[in-house]
N, C-alpha and C positions, 0 to 999 in steps of 0.2 A: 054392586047392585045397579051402578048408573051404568054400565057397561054392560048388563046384562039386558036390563029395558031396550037400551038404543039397541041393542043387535034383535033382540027379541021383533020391535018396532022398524028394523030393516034401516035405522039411522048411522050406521057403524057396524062395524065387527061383531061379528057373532060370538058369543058364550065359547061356539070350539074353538073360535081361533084364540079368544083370550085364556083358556085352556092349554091351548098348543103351545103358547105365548111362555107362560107362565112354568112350564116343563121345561122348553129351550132355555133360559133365565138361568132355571135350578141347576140345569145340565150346567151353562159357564160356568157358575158360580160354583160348582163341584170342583172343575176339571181348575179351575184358578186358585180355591185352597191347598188341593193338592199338590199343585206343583210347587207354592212357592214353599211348603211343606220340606216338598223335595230337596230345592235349591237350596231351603236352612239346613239338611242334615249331611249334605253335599259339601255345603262347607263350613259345616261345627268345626270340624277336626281341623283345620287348620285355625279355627278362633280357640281352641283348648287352651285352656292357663297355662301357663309352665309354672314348677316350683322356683320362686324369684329368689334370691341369694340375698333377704335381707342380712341386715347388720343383727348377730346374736344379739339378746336382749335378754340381759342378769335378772334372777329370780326377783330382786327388790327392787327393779325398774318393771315390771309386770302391775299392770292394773288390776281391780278383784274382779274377776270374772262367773257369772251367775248362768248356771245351767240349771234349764226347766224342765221336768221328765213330769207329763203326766200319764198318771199309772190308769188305764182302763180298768172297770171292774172286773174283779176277780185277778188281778194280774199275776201269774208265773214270775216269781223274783230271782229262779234260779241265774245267778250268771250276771244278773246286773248289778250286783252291787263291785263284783269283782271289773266288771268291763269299767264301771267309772273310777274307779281305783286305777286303771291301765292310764287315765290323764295321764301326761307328763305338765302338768301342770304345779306349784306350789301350792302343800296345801292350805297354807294360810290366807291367802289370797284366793281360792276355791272355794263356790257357795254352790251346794247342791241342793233346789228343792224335789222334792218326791210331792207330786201332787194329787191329793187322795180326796174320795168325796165321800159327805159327809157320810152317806148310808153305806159305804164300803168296809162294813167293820169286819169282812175278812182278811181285804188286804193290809188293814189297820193294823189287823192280831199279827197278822206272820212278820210284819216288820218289825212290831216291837219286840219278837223274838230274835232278830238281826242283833248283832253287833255292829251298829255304824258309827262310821269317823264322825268327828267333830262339824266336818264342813259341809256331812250332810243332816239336812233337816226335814221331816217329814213336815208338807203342810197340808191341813184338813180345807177343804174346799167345802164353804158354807152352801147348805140346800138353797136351791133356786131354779130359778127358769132362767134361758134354756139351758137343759144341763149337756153340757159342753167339754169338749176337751181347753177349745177356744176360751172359753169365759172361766176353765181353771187356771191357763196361762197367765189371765188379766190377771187371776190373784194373786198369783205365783212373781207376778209383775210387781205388784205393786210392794209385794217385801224382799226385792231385789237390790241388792246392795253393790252391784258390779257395774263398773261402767258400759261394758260387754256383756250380752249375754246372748243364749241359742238353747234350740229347744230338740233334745232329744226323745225318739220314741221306748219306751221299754225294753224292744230286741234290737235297738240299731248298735251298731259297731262301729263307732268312729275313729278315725285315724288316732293313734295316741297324743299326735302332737298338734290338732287343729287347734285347739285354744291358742296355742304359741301363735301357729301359721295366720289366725286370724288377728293377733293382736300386729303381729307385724306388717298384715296388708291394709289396716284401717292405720296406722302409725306411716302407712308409706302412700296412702289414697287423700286426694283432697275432702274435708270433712261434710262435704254433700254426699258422698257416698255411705250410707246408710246401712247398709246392708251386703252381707256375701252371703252366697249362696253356695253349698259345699255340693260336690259330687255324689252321686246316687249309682251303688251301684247293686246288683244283685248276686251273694254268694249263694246262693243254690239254684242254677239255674237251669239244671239237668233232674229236677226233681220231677217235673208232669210237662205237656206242652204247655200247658198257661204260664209257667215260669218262665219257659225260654222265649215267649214273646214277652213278660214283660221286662225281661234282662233284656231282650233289642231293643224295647224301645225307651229306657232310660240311656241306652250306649247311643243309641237310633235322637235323643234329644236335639232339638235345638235351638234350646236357651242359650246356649255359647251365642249363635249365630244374632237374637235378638239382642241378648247383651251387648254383643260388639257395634248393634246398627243404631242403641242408642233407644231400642224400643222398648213397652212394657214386658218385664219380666215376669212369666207366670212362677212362683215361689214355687218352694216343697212344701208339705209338709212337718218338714222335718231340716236338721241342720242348715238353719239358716241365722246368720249371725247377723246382733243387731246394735247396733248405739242405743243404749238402753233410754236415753234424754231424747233420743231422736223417736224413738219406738212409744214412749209415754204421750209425746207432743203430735200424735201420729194417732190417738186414742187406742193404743194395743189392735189386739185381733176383735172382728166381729162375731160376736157369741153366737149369733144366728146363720152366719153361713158357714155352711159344708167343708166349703175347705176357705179357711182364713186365709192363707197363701195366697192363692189366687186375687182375692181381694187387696190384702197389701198387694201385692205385684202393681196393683194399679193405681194402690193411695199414694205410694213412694213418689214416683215420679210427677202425679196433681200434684204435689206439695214443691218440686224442682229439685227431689232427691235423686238419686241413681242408685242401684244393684249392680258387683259385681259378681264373677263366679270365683269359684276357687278353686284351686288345683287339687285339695285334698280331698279325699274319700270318705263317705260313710256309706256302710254294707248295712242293707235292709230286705227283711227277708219277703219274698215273693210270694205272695197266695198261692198257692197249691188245687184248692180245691174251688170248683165252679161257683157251690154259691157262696162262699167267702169271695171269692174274687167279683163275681158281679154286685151285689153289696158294695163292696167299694168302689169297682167302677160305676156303679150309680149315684152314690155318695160325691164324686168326684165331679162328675157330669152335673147333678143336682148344684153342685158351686160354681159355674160357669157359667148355667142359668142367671142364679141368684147374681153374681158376684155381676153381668152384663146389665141386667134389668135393674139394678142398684142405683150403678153409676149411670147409664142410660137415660136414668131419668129426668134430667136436661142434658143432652144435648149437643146443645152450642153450648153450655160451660164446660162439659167433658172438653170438646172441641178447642174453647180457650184456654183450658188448662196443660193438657196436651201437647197443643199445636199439631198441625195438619200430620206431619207425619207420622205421629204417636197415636194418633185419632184412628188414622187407616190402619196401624199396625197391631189397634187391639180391635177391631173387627175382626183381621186375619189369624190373630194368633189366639183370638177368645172366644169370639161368637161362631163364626163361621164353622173352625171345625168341629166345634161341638152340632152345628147345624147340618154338619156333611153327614154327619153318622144316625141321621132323620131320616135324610132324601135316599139314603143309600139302598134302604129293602125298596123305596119307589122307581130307584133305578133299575134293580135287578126283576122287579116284575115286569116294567117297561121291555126288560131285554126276552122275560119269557112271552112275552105276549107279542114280541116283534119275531121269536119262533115257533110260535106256533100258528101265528096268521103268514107267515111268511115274508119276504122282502117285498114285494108287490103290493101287498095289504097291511093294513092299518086299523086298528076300530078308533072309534071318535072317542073323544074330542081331539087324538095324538094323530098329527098329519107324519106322512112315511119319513120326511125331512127329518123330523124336532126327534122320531124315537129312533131313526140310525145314529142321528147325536147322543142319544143317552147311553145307547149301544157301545158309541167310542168310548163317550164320558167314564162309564161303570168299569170297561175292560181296562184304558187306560189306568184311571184309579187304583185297581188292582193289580196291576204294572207295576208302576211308580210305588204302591204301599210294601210289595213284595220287597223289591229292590231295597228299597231303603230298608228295612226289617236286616234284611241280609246284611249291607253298608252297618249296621248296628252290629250283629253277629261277631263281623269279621275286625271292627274298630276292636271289641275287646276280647276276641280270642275264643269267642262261643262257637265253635265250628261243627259242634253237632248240631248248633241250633239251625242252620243256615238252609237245610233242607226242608226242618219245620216250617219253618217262615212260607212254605209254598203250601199250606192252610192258610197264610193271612185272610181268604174272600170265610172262610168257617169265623176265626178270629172277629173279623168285623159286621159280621151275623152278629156274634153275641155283644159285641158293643152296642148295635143297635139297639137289643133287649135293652141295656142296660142303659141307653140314652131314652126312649120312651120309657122306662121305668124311672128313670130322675124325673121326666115330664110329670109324669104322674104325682110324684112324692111330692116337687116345685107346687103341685097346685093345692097341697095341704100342707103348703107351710109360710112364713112370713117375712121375707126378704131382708126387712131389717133397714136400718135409717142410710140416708141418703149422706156419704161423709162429707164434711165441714173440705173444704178446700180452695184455694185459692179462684180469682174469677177472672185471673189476667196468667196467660206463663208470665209476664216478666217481671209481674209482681211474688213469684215462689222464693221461696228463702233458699238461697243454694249457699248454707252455713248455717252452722248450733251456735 
């Protein structure tokens, strides 16, 4: 407003130059997401786990390990009771809860007509605000009897032997390491184009690459394994945002914990259809809001807690891109209105300079997003997909929708408490 008077009053810059200003700005700040975007999925693949040749470890040297499935309403049981049966896991040291709420008395009836093992137990999640998958886990938490535990979704397919894999990478990791994060991959990825992009861009990740640099880790949703004493003292997941993931990803480390990846796999299946998949891509998008504005809300203690280079690495890898897929329809109208006025011409307040820059900025963008889509493709052997990928500018059309449709949702809803965290890094507990 005070930049608007002084230009208005002939004291300073005018309105279009802080206009043109504030266009040029958005443009770097696009073309610098993307790149380092770039450079993290450039070099994932050589940050990839390998499977590490720990020392076997006998069934009764095995700690009890507690898996969390919460079951959405109405859920299809076909197949999962046999999938968690495929564990190679012991079963007496195996604690499976099924987490069911309270008003779910369909999924309630069809389980009681199940036949289940011993080790698994159905638990009722008491009615409440907000009803959550997050604030079923905290339940699911709190009658957790395993040292270890991880949370799988209803249709995922996890490796048979991650339980093992993961007891022997927390038994071979220093005990600040808190967390693995299991591989995400998609088996149906020739079903519609929406699958086959979002199979490139779980292959297309680059949490390896943040992993290795020592920076905030954005979680899954799903198989991610946890020091169940480190996970309690950590307050569980945030029942009020979108995706808890995302948030741990940045409680872990305020506190002086780390996340690594793991070499093992779990296959989870792909949305298929438009508006199931934009629902979740807004769902997603809506936690990256929430999960930035949270912690955001001082500051210089993010900043102390952090430190400088963890500070800068979750703007890049949290705020920002979810902020690219805003500016993005403003870049592409920029580029229509820079052809249809022509090279020579400009309408106000965008001087010919600031919109050839957007012009690069948008095309590049869609360069570098193509490419790497593809670099995803060809990482895991989707080579039909590799052609799709050259829809990526259609693709990030509808991310847009679905990033102003988080916006939208974000401003009817309530972010949720500011977490308890250290006020010094040097004071974070790096040890249980």
């Amino acid at each position: 407003a005070v930049a608007v008077a002084r230009g208005t009053a002939g004291l300073g810059p005018s309105p279009l130059w802080w206009a043109g200003g504030a266009v040029a700005v958005l443009t770097v700040i696009y073309i610098a997401v993307l790149v380092f975007g770039f450079v993290g999925v450039l070099a994932a693949p050589g940050f990839r786990p390998r499977r590490a040749d720990h020392p076997a470890i006998g069934d009764h040297e095995l700690p009890v390990y507690t898996v969390l499935v919460p079951l959405p309403a109405v859920t299809a049981l076909d197949g999962l009771v046999s999938r968690l049966s495929s564990l190679q896991y012991p079963a007496d040291r195996l604690q499976v809860l099924l987490l069911v709420g309270d008003d779910d008395e369909q999924t309630r009836a069809a389980l009681g007509r199940l036949a289940l093992d011993s080790w698994v137990q159905v638990v009722t999640v008491p009615p409440g605000l907000p009803d959550s998958q997050a604030r079923a886990c905290s339940v699911g938490l709190g009658q957790a009897r395993g040292e270890f535990c991880v949370i799988y979704g209803a249709d995922d397919r996890p490796d048979p032997g991650q339980l093992r894999e993961a007891v022997a990478a927390f038994r071979a990791l220093p005990p600040w390491v808190v967390c693995a994060q299991a591989e995400l991959r998609c088996p149906n990825p020739d079903t519609s184009w929406l699958t086959q992009f979002s199979a490139a861009e779980l292959a297309a990740s680059f949490s390896l690459f943040l992993c290795r640099l020592g920076l905030a880790t954005p979680l899954a949703s799903t198989s991610n394994h946890f020091r169940v004493e480190a996970l309690r003292r950590l307050g569980a997941w945030d029942p009020y945002n979108a995706t808890p993931g995302l948030d741990l990803g940045v409680r872990i480390p305020r506190r002086g914990w780390d996340v690594r990846m793991m070499a093992s796999v779990t296959e989870i299946e792909a949305e298929p259809r438009l508006s199931r998949w934009l629902y979740q891509r807004s769902r997603w998008l809506e936690g990256c809001y929430q999960t930035w504005l949270v912690h955001m809300r001082s500051p210089y203690r993010l900043w102390r807690d952090l430190g400088t280079r963890r500070f800068i690495g979750l703007q890049l890898t949290l705020a920002l891109p979810a902020f690219t897929t805003l500016v993005t329809p403003v870049l592409w109208a920029l580029i229509l209105v820079y052809l249809v006025s022509g090279p020579g011409h400009s309408p106000a307040p965008v001087q010919v300079p600031v919109l050839a820059l957007a012009v690069a900025g948008a095309a590049l963008g869609s360069l570098l997003t193509v490419y790497a889509l593809m670099i995803g493709c060809m990482e895991h052997g989707l080579l039909r997909g590799v052609r799709t990928m050259l829809l990526a500018p259609v693709y990030s059309a509808l991310m847009s929708v679905a990033a102003y449709r988080a916006l939208f949702q974000l401003l009817h809803s309530r972010p949720g408490p500011e977490p308890a965290g250290p006020s010094h890094p040097e004071r974070a507990e790096r040890s249980l």
